[in-house]
C-alpha positions as CSV (number, residue, x, y, z in Angstrom):
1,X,27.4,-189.2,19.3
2,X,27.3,-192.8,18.8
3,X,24.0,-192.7,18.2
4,X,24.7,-190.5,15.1
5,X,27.0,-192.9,13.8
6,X,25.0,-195.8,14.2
7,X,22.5,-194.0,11.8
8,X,25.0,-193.4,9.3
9,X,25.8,-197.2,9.1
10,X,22.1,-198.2,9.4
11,X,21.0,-196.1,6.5
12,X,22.6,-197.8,3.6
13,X,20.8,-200.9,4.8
14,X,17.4,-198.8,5.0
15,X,18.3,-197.3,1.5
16,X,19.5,-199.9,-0.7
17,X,18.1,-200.3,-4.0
18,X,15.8,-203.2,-4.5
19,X,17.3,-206.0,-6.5
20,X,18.5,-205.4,-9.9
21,X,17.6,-206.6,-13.5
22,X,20.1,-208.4,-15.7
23,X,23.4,-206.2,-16.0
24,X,21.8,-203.3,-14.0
25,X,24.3,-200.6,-12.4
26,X,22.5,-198.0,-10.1
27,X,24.1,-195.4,-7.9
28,X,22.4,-193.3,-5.6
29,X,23.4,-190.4,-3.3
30,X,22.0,-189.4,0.1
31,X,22.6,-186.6,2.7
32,X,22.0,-186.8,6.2
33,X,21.1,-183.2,8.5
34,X,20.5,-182.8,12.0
35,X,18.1,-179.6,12.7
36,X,18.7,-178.3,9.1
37,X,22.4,-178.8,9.6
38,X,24.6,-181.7,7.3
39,X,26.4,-183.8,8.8
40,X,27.0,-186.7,6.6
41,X,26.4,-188.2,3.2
42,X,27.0,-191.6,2.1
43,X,26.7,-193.1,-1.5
44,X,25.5,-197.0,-2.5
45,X,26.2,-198.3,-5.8
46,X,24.3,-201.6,-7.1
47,X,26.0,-203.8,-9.6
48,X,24.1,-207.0,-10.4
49,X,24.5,-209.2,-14.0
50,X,21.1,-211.6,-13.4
51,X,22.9,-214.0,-11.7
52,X,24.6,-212.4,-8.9
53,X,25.0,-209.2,-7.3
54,X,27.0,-206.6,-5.5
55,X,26.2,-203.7,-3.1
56,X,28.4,-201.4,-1.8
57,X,28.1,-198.1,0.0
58,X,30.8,-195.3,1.5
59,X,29.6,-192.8,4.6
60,X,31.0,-190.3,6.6
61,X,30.2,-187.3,8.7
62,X,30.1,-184.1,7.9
63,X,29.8,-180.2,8.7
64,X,30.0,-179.9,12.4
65,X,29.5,-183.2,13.6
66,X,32.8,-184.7,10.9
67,X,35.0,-182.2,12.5
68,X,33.9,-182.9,16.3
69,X,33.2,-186.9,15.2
70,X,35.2,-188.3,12.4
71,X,33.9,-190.8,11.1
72,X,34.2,-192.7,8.1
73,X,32.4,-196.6,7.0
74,X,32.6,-198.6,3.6
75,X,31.3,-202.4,3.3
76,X,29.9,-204.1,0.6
77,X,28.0,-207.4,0.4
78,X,28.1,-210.0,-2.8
79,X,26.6,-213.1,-3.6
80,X,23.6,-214.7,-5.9
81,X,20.6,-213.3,-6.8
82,X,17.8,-215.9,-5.5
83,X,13.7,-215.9,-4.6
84,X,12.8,-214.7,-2.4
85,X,15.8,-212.6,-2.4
86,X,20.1,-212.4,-2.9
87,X,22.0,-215.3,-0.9
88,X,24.8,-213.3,0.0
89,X,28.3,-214.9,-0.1
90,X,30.5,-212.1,1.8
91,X,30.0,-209.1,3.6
92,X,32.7,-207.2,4.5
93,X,32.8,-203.3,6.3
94,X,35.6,-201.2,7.5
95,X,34.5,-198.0,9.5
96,X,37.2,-195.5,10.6
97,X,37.0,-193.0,14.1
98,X,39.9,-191.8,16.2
99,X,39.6,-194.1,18.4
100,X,40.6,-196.9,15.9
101,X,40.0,-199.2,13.2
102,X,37.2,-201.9,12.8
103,X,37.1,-204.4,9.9
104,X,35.1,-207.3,9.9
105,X,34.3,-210.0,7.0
106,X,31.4,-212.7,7.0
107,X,32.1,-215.2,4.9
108,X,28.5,-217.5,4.1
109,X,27.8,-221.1,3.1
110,X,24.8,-221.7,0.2
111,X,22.6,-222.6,2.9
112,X,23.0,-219.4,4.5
113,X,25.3,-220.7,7.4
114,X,28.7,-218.6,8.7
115,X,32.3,-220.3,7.3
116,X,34.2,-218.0,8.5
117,X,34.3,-214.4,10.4
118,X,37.2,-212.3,11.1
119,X,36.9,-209.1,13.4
120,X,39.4,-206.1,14.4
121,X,37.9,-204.7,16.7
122,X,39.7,-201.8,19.6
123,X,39.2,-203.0,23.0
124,X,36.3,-200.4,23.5
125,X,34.2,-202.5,20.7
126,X,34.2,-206.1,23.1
127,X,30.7,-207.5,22.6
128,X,28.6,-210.1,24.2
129,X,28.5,-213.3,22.1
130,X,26.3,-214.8,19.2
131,X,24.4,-217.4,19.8
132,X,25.0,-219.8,17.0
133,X,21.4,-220.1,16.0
134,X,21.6,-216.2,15.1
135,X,24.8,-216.7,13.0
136,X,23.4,-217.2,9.7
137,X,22.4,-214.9,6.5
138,X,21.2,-213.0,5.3
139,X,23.8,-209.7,5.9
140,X,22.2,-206.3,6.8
141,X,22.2,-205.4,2.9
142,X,21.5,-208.5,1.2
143,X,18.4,-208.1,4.0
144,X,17.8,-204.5,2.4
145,X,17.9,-205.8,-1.1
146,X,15.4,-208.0,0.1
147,X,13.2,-206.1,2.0
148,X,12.9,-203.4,-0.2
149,X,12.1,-205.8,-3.6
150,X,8.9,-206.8,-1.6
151,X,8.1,-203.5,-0.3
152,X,4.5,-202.8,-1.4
153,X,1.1,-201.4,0.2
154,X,0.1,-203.4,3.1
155,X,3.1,-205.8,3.5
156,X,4.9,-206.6,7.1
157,X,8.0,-208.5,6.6
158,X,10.1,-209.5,9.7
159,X,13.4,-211.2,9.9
160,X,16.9,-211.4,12.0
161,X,20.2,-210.1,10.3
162,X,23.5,-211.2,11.3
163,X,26.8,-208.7,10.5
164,X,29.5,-210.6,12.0
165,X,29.0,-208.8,15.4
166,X,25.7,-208.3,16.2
167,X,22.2,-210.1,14.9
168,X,19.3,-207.3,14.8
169,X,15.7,-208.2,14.0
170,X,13.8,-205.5,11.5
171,X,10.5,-205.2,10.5
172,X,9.7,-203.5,8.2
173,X,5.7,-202.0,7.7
174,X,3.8,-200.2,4.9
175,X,0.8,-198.1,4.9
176,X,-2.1,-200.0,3.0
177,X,-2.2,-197.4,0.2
178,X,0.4,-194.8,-1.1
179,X,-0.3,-190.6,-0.7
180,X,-0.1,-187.8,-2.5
181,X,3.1,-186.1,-1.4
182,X,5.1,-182.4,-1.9
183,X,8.7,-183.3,-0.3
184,X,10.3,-180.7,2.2
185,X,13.4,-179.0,-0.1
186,X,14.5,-179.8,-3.3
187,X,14.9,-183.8,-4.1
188,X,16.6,-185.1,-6.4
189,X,13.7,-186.3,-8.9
190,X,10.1,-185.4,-8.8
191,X,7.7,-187.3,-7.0
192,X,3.7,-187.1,-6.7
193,X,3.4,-190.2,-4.6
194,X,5.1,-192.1,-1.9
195,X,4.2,-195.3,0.1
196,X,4.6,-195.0,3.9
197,X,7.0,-197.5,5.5
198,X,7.9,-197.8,9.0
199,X,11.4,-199.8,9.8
200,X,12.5,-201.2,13.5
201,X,15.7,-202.5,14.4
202,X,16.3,-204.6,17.9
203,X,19.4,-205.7,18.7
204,X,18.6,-209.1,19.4
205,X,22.7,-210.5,20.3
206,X,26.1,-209.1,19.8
207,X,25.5,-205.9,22.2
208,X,28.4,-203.8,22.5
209,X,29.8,-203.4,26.4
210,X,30.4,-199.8,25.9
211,X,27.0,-198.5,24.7
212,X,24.8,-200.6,27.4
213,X,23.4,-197.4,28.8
214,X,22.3,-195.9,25.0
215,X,20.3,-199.0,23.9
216,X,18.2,-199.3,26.8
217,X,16.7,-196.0,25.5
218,X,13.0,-197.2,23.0
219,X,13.0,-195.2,20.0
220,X,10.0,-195.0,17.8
221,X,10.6,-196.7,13.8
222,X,12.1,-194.9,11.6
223,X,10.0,-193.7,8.9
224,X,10.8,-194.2,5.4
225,X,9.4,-192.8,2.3
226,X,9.7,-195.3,-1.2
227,X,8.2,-193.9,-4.5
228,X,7.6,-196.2,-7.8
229,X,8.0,-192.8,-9.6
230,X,12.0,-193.1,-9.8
231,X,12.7,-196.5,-10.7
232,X,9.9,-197.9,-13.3
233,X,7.8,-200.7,-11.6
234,X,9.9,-200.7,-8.4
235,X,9.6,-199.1,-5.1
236,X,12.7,-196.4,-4.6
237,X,13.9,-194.8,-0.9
238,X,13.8,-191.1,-0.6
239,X,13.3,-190.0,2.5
240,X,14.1,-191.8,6.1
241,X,13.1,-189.9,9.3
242,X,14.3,-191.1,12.6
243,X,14.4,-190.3,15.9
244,X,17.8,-190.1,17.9
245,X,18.9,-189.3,21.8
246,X,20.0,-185.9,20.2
247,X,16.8,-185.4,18.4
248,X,15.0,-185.9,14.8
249,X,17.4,-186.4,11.9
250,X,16.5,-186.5,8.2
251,X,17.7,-189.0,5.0
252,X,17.2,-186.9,2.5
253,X,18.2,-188.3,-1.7
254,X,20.4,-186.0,-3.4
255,X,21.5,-187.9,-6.4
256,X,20.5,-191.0,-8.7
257,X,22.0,-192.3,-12.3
């Protein structure tokens, strides 16, 4: 199920907000199912005064998979709210299984370069090295905050993240113009129209020993539904669809205040 957790911790970075106005607070709630079936939920909460800004999130499993897989991740990144987006400062995640504890802090320079990085990692976490080109901002959700401020019809934006353990390149890709839409179940807001927006992720370094067999398996993009309808003037995440080895799963927003 590895696959399945890797989701949960990818989809705060897929789903965080775009980058706040002065003294904004937003919190947003999301559920994850598997063939109609929960099993997990995570929560990210933006706090940003102008200047700077930070994004946290909480996840775990749930239903079925959270009593088979338990599973639990928080992190948070903070820093200063720049152009073309934040310059994070720290990022810092600590995800829970029985297998054992990982924690893991990035500490960043202004010019986006690594001070400092300090991993706990069990023995069944060793990963190949970094090369220290790819050691450098921004973090997977200062990335996000990025990514999803510039989001708009037509727009491909590429770039590598670094988390302290691994560097992965996304792209991210939007349809040209944004549809009419009637979402499957009951969201959380009502929305008329959506914009279409693929995301990739490629490890690039950092691949963890354990997993070798599960990443040589291509997966399509996940697809990701934003809508200006919830947030005034800003695009929003909804809905993320993506593929795993154990089939479709669906990101589905449950809350928002």
């Amino acid at each position: 199920m590895t696959t399945c957790r890797a989701l949960i911790c990818l989809v705060p970075c897929l789903l965080a907000p775009v980058a706040a106005l002065p003294s904004e607070r937003i919190e947003a709630a999301y559920e994850l199912t598997w063939s109609g079936l929960e099993i997990g939920r995570f929560e990210t909460r933006l706090t940003a005064d102008g200047a700077t800004y930070r994004l946290a999130y909480a996840a775990r499993t749930t239903g079925f998979l959270g009593w088979l897989f338990p599973f639990t991740s928080i992190g948070s990144s903070e820093g200063v709210i720049a152009d073309p987006g934040p310059v994070p400062a720290r990022y810092a995640v600590e995800s829970r299984r029985r297998e054992g504890i990982n924690t893991w802090t990035v500490d960043f320079g202004p010019a986006g370069e690594v001070q400092r990085v300090d991993l706990t990692m069990p023995v069944d976490e060793e990963r190949d090295p970094v090369p220290a080109a790819l050691r450098k901002a921004p973090d997977p959700l200062a990335l996000a905050l990025r990514a999803t401020r510039s989001a708009a019809p037509g727009v491909h934006l590429e770039e590598v993240s670094f988390d302290g353990k691994r560097a992965v390149r996304f792209a991210l890709a939007c349809a040209d113009v944004e549809r009419a839409v009637a979402l499957e179940g009951e969201p959380a807001i009502a929305i008329r129209h959506v914009l279409d927006c693929t995301v990739a992720g490629e490890l690039v370094a950092g691949a963890s020993r354990r997993w070798q067999r599960d990443r040589q398996t291509e997966r399509p993009p996940a697809r990701i539904l934003l809508s200006r309808e919830i947030v005034p003037g800003r695009y929003w995440p909804v809905r993320v669809e993506a593929e795993t080895r154990f089939g479709a799963v669906v990101v589905q927003l449950t809350d928002y205040r």
